[in-house]
C-alpha positions as CSV (number, residue, x, y, z in Angstrom):
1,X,0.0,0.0,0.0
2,X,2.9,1.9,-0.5
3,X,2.1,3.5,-3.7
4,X,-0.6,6.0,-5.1
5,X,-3.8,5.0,-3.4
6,X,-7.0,4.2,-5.8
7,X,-10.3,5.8,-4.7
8,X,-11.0,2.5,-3.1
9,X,-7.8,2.2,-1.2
10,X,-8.6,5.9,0.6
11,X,-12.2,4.9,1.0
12,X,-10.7,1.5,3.2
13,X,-8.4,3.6,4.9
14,X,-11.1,6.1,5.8
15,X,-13.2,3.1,6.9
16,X,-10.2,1.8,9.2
17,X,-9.5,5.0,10.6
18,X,-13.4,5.7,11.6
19,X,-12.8,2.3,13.5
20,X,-10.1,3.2,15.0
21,X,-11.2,5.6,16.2
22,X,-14.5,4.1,17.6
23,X,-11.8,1.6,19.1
24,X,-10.1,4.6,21.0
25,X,-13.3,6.3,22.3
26,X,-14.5,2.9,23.3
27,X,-11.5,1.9,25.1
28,X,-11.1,5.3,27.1
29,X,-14.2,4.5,28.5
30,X,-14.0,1.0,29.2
31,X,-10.8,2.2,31.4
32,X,-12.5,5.4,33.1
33,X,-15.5,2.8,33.8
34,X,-13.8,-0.4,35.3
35,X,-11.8,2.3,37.0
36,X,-14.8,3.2,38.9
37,X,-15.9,0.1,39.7
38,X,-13.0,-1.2,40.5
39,X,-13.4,1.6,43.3
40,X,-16.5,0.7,44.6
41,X,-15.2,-3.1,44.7
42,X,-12.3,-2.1,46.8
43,X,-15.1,0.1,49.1
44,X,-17.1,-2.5,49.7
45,X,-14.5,-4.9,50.6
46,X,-12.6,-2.4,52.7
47,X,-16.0,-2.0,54.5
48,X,-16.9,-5.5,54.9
49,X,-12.7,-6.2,56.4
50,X,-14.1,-4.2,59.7
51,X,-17.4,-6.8,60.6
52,X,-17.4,-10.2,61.9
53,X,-19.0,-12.0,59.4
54,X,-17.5,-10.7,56.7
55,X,-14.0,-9.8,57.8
56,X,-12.3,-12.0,55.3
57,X,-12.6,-9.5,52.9
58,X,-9.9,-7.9,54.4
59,X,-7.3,-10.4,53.3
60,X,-8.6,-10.1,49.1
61,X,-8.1,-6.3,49.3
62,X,-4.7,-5.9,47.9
63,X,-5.4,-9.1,45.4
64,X,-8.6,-7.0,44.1
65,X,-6.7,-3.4,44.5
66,X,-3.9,-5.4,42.0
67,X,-6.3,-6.1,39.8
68,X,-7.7,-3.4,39.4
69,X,-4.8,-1.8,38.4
70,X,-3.2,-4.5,36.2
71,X,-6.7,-4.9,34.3
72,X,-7.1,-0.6,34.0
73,X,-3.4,-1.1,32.3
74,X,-4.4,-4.0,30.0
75,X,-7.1,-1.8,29.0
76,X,-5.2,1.4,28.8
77,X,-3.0,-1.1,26.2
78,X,-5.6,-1.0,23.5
79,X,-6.3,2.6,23.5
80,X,-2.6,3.1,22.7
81,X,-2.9,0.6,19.8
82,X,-5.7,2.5,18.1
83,X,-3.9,5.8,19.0
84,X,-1.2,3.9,17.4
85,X,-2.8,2.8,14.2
86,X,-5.1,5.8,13.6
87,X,-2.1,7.9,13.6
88,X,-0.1,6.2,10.8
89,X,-3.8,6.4,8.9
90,X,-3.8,9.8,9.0
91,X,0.0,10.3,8.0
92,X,-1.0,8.1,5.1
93,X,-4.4,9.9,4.2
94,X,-2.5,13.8,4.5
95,X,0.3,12.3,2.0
96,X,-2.0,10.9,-0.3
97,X,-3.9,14.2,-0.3
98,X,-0.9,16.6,-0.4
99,X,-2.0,18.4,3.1
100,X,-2.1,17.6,6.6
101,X,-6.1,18.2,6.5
102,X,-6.1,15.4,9.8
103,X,-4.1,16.7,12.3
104,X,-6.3,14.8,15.5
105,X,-2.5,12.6,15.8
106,X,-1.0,15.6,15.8
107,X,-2.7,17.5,18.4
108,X,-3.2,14.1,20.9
109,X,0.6,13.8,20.8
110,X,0.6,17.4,21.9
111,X,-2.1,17.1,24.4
112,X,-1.3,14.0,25.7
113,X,2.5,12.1,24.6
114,X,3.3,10.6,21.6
115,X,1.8,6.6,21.5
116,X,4.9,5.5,21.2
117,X,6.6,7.0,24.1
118,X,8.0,4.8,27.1
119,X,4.9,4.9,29.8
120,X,3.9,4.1,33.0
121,X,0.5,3.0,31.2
122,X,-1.4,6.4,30.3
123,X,1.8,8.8,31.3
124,X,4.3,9.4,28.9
125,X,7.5,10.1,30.2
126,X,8.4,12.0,28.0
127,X,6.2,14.2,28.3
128,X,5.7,14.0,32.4
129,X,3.5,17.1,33.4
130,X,0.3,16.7,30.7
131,X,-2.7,16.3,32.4
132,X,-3.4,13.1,31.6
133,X,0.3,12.3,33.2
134,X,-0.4,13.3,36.0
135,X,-4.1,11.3,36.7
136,X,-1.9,8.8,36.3
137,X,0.9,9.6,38.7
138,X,-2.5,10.3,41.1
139,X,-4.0,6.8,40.3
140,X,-0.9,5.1,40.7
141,X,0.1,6.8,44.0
142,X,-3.2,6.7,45.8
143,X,-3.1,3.3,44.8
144,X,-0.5,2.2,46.1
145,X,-1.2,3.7,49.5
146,X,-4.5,1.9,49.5
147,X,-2.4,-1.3,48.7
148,X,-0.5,-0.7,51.5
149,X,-3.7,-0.1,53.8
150,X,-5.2,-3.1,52.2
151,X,-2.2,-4.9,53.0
152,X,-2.4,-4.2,57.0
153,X,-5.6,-4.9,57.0
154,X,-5.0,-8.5,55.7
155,X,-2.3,-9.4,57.9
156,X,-4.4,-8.2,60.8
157,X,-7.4,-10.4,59.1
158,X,-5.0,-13.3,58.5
159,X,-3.5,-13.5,61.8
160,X,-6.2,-14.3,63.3
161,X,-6.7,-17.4,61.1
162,X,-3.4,-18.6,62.6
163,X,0.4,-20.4,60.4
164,X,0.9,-21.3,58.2
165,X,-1.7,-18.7,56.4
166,X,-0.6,-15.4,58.9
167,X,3.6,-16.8,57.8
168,X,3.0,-16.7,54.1
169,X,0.2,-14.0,53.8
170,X,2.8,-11.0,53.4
171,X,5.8,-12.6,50.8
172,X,2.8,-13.6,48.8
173,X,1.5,-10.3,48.7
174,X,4.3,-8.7,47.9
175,X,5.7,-11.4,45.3
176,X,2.6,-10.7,43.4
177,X,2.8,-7.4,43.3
178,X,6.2,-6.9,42.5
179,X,5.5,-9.7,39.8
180,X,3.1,-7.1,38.4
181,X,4.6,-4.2,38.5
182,X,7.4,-5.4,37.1
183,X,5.5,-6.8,34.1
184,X,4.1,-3.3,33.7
185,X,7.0,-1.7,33.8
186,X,8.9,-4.1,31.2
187,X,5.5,-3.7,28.7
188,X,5.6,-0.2,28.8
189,X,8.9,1.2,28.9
190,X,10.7,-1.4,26.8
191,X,8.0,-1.2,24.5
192,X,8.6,-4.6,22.6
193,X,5.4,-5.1,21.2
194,X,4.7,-1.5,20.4
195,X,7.4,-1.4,18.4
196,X,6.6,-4.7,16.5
197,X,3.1,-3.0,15.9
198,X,5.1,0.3,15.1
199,X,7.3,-2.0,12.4
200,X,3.7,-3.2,10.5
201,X,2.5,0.7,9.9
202,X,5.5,1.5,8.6
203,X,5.7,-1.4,5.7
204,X,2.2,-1.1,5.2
205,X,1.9,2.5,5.2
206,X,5.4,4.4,5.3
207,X,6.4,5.2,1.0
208,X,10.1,4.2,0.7
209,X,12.1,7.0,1.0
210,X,9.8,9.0,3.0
């Protein structure tokens, strides 16, 4: 697709883009909606850790408050991939047509990091202090206080349910959610599949030469 496009070939791409960018929208608020009740989840269950018959709850808070944040990222994930595609789209559309008549890649790189940029999920860091960045830096932090609160709570839980639970409750905890951040960290900042996607747009979009 590397040569002149045919009025079909721009009508596909247009069709792509429009579900791309139906991908985007849809994804945003898939996150900004699991988000929220991933909130209430964690309220409930915070709730529930301080009564009798239900203070087990206490001891799945952090599991829940990890996944909660490990699904928000795996979500986040497919809103850069439309950002992603949509953008090379456009690039292709404004060089078939001689102009930069789409410039929504342009202006979201602006407003909120380029796709490609090393992340910590929705915050480029790059580009540190957008406002999008810093919801993020916000998310992550509050989240990891209530983590730790959730974590308390469970060994206070589990303690009373006696060894070998109350001995193990805490490394396992805390394996899992360095195993997690880790994996995080290694998806977003190395990049490896974003750049494999980044690879594709460029041999099916990118003239040679250009």
């Amino acid at each position: 697709m590397t040569g002149p496009l045919t009025p079909d070939g721009l009508r596909l791409l247009e069709a792509q883009l429009g579900r791309m960018r139906a991908m985007l929208y849809r994804y945003y608020e898939l996150f900004f909606r699991f988000i929220g009740m991933g909130l209430v989840a964690v309220g409930v269950l915070f709730i529930g850790a301080f009564f009798g018959p239900t203070e087990a709850a206490g001891m799945l808070l952090p599991f829940v408050i990890m996944y909660v944040g490990f699904h928000a990222a795996h979500l986040f994930s497919y809103v850069i991939f439309a950002r992603t595609y949509a953008a090379a789209i456009e690039r292709r559309i404004n060089r078939e047509l001689g102009t930069d008549i789409l410039v929504a890649h342009r202006l979201e790189e602006v407003y909120f990091g380029a796709p490609g940029d090393p992340k910590l999920v929705a915050a480029s860091l790059r580009r540190p202090f957008t406002m999008l960045a810093a919801e993020t830096w916000h998310f992550t932090i509050a989240g990891a206080a209530l983590f730790g609160v959730g974590t308390l709570i469970g060994h206070a839980t589990v303690l009373r349910v006696g060894e070998p639970w109350s001995f193990l409750y805490v490394p396992v905890v805390l394996g899992w959610a360095l195993l997690n951040g880790a994996y995080l960290a290694w998806y977003f900042i190395v990049r490896r599949d974003q750049r494999a996607i980044e690879r594709l747009l460029v041999e099916a979009y990118e003239p040679e030469g250009a």
